[in-house]
C-alpha positions as CSV (number, residue, x, y, z in Angstrom):
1,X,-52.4,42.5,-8.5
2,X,-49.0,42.5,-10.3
3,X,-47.4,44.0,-7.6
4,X,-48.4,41.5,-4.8
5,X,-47.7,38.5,-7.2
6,X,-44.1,40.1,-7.8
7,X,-43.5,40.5,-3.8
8,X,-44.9,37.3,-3.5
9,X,-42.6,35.3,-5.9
10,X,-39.5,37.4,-5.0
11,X,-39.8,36.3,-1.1
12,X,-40.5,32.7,-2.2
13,X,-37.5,32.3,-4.1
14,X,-35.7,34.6,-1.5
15,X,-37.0,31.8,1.1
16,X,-35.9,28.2,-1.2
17,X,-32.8,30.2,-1.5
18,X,-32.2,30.3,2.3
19,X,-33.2,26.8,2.5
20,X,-30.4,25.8,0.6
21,X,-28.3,27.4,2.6
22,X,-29.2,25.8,5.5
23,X,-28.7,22.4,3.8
24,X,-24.9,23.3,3.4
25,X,-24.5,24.1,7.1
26,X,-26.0,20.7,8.1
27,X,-23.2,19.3,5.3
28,X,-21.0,20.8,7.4
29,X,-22.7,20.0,10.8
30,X,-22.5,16.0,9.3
31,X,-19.0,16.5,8.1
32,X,-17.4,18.0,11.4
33,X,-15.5,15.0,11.8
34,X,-14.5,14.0,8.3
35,X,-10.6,13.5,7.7
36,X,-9.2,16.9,5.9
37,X,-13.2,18.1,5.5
38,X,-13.0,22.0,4.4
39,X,-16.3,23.4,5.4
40,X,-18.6,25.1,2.6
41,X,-20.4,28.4,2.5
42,X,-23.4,30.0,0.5
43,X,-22.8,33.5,0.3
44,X,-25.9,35.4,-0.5
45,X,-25.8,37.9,-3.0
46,X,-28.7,40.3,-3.8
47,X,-30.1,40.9,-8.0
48,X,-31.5,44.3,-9.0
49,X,-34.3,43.1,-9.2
50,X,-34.6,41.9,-5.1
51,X,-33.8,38.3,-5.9
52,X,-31.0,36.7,-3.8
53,X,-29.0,34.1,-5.1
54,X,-25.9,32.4,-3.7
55,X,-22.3,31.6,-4.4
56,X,-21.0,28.8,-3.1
57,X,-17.2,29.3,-1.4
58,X,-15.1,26.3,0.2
59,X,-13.0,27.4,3.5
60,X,-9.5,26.0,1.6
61,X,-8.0,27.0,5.6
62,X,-5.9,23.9,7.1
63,X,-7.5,22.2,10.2
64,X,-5.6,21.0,13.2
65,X,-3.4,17.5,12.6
66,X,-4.6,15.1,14.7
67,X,-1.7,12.1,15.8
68,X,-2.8,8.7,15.0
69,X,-0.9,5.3,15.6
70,X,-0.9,4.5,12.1
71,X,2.6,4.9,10.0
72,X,0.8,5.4,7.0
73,X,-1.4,8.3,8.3
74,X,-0.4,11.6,6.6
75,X,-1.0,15.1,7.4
76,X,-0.6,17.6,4.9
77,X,1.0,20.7,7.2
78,X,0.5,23.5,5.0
79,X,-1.1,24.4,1.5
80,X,-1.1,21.4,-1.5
81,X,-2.8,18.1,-2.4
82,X,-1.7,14.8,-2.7
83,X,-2.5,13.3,-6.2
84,X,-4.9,9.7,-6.2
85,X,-5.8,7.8,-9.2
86,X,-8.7,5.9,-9.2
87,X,-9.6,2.3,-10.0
88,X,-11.2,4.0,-13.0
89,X,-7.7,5.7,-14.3
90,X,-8.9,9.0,-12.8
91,X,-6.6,11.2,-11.5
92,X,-8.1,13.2,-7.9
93,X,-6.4,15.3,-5.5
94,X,-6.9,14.6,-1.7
95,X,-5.7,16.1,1.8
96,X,-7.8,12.9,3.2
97,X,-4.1,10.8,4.4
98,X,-5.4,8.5,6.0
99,X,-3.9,5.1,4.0
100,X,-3.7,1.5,4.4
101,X,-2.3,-1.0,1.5
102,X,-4.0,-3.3,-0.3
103,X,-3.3,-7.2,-0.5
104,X,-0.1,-6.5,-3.1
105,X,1.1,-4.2,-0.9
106,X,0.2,-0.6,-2.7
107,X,-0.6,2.4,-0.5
108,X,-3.5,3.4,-1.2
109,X,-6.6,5.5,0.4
110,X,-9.6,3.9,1.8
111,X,-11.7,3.8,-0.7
112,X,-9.4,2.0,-2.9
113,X,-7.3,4.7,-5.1
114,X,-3.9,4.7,-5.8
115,X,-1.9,7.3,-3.9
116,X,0.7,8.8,-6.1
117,X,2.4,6.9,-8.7
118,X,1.7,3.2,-7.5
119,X,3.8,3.3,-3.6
120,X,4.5,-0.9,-3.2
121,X,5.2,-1.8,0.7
122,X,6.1,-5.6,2.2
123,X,3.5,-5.7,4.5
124,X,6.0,-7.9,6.5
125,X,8.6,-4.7,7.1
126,X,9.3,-4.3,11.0
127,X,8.8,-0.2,10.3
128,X,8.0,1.9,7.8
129,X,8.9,5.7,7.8
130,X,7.4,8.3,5.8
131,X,10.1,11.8,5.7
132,X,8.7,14.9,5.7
133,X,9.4,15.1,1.8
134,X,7.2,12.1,1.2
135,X,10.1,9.5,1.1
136,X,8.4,6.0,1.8
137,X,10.9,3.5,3.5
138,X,10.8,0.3,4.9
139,X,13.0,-1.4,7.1
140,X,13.1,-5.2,7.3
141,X,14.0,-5.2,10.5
142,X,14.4,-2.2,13.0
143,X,18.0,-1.6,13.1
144,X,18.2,-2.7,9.1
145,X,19.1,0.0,6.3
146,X,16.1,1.5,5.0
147,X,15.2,0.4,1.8
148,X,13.0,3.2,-0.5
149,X,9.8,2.1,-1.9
150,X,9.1,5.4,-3.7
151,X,7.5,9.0,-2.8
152,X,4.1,10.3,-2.2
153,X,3.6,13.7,-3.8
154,X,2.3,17.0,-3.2
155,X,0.9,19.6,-5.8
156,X,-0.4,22.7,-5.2
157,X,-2.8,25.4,-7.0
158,X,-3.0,28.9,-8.2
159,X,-6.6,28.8,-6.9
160,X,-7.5,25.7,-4.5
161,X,-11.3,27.3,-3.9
162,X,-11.4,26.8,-7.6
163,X,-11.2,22.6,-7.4
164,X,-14.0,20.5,-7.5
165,X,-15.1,17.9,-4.8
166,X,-16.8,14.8,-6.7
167,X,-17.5,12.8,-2.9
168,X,-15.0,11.1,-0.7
169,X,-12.9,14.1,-0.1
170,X,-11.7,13.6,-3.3
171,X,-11.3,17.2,-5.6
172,X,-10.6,17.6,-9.9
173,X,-9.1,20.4,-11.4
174,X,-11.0,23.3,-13.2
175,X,-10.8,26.1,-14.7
176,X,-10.7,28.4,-11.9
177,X,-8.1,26.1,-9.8
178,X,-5.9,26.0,-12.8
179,X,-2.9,22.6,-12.9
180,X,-2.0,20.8,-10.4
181,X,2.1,22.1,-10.2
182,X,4.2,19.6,-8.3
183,X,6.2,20.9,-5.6
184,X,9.5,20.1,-5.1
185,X,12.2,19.8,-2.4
186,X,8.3,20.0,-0.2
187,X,8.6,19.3,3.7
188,X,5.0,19.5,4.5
189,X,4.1,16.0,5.1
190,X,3.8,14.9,8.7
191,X,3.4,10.6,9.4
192,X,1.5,9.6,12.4
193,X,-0.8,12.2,11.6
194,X,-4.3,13.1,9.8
195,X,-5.8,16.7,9.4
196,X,-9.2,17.4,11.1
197,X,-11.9,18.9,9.5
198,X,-11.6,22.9,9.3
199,X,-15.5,22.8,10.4
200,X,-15.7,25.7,12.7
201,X,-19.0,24.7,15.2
202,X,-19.5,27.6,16.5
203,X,-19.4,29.7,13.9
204,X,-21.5,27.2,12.2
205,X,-24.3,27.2,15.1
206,X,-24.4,30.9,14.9
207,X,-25.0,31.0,11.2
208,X,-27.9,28.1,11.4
209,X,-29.8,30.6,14.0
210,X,-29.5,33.5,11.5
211,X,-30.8,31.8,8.9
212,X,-34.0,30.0,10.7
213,X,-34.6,33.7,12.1
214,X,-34.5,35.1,8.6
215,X,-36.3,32.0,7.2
216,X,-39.3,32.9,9.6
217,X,-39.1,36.6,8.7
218,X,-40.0,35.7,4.9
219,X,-42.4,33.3,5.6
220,X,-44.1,35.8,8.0
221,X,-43.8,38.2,4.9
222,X,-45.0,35.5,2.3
223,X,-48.8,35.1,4.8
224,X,-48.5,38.7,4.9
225,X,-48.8,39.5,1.3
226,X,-50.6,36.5,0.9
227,X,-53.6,37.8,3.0
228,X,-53.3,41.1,1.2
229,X,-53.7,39.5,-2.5
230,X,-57.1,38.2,-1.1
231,X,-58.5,40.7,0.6
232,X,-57.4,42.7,-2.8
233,X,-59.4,40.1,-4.6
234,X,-62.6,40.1,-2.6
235,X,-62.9,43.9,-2.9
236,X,-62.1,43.9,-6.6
237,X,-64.9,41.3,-7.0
C-alpha cells in the first residue's frame, strides 16, 4: 500500500510542479510585447527521491530596439540598467526607457519614478537630444546652443540573473546580483528608441506543447496507480 501511495504523491507533486511551469510560459506569452520584458524559465530539476522541483532563471539576453518618435524614448544597447527612484524613496533599476516628464518638468518613467538623479526639462524646448552617454539637452530653439539639463545613468552587475523584478519592469538588487556599479565614459544609450521584449514565441510555443504532453503523461500515470491502489484494496479486503 506504501508503495502505491509514494508513486502516487511523487507524480502529483511532479504534476503541480509542471503546472507551474506552464503558468510562467503564459507570463511570458502575456508579456511578449512588454517594453525591455526578459522572458522567465523554470528549469526542472530532479530530487533523489523522484521529486522534481524547479529553478526559476530570467533570459538577462537584450531584445531588438525598436524606433519610436519620442525624444525621450531610450534604448539600452548592450548590458546595464538605468537607476529609478520611486515616489516611495526606493531605488529600482529598469531597461523599460520609455519616459515622459511630469507637470515640473522631471523625466521620469510611466509609472511615475524618477529616472536618475531628478533630470528637469522646459517642456517648451523646440528639441531635446539625448547623447549616447546619457547627456540630456535642450535647445530653446533649433539652431540655439544646447543647454545641459543633467545625465541619465547606467549601472551594471556582476550577476544581472541575480536581480529581483518587484512588477513594472522594475528589478532590486540581491545577493546574487551583487551592487549596482556605475559605468562610466558608457555609449550604450540610443534616443528614439525602446527595447522589445526578448520573448522568443517560438521557442516558447514549443515548450508549452512539451509540457501539456508531459502533463497528460502524469496524469495518465496518477489514474493508473490510482486504479491499482483499489483494486489492491478490494483484494486485501
Amino acid at each position: 500500500m506504501a508503495n502505491f501511495q509514494g508513486i502516487i504523491r511523487k507524480s502529483t507533486s511532479n504534476a503541480l510542479t509542471q503546472f507551474e511551469k506552464l503558468g510562467y510560459h503564459s507570463q511570458n506569452f502575456a508579456n511578449m510585447n512588454t517594453t525591455a520584458y526578459k522572458s522567465v524559465s523554470f528549469e526542472e530539476i530532479m530530487t533523489v527521491e523522484g521529486y522534481t522541483r524547479g529553478a526559476l532563471r530570467t533570459n538577462t539576453a537584450q531584445g531588438g530596439i525598436q524606433r519610436t518618435q519620442n525624444p525621450l524614448d531610450v534604448a539600452v544597447n548592450g548590458a546595464g540598467y538605468i537607476p529609478i527612484t520611486s515616489v516611495e524613496g526606493n531605488i529600482y533599476y529598469t531597461r523599460d526607457g520609455h519616459f515622459t516628464t511630469d507637470k515640473e518638468g522631471y523625466i521620469k518613467t510611466l509609472s511615475g519614478d524618477l529616472v536618475g538623479g531628478g533630470i528637469k526639462i522646459d517642456p517648451n524646448s523646440a528639441r531635446i537630444e539625448i547623447k549616447n552617454n546619457g547627456d540630456v539637452y535642450t535647445y530653446k530653439t533649433k539652431t540655439s546652443t544646447p543647454e545641459y539639463q543633467g545625465t541619465i545613468p547606467l549601472v551594471t552587475f556582476n550577476n544581472p540573473e541575480g536581480l529581483k523584478e518587484v512588477g513594472g519592469n522594475r528589478y532590486t538588487t540581491t545577493e546574487e546580483s551583487g551592487e549596482a556599479m556605475l559605468e562610466k565614459d558608457t555609449k550604450k544609450i540610443a534616443q528614439y528608441g525602446t527595447e522589445r521584449s526578448n520573448v522568443d514565441m517560438f521557442r516558447e510555443v514549443t515548450d508549452v506543447l512539451r509540457v501539456n504532453a508531459q502533463m497528460t503523461a502524469q496524469t495518465k500515470l496518477i489514474q493508473a496507480i490510482d486504479s491499482l491502489y483499489e483494486k489492491s484494496i478490494q483484494i486485501g479486503s
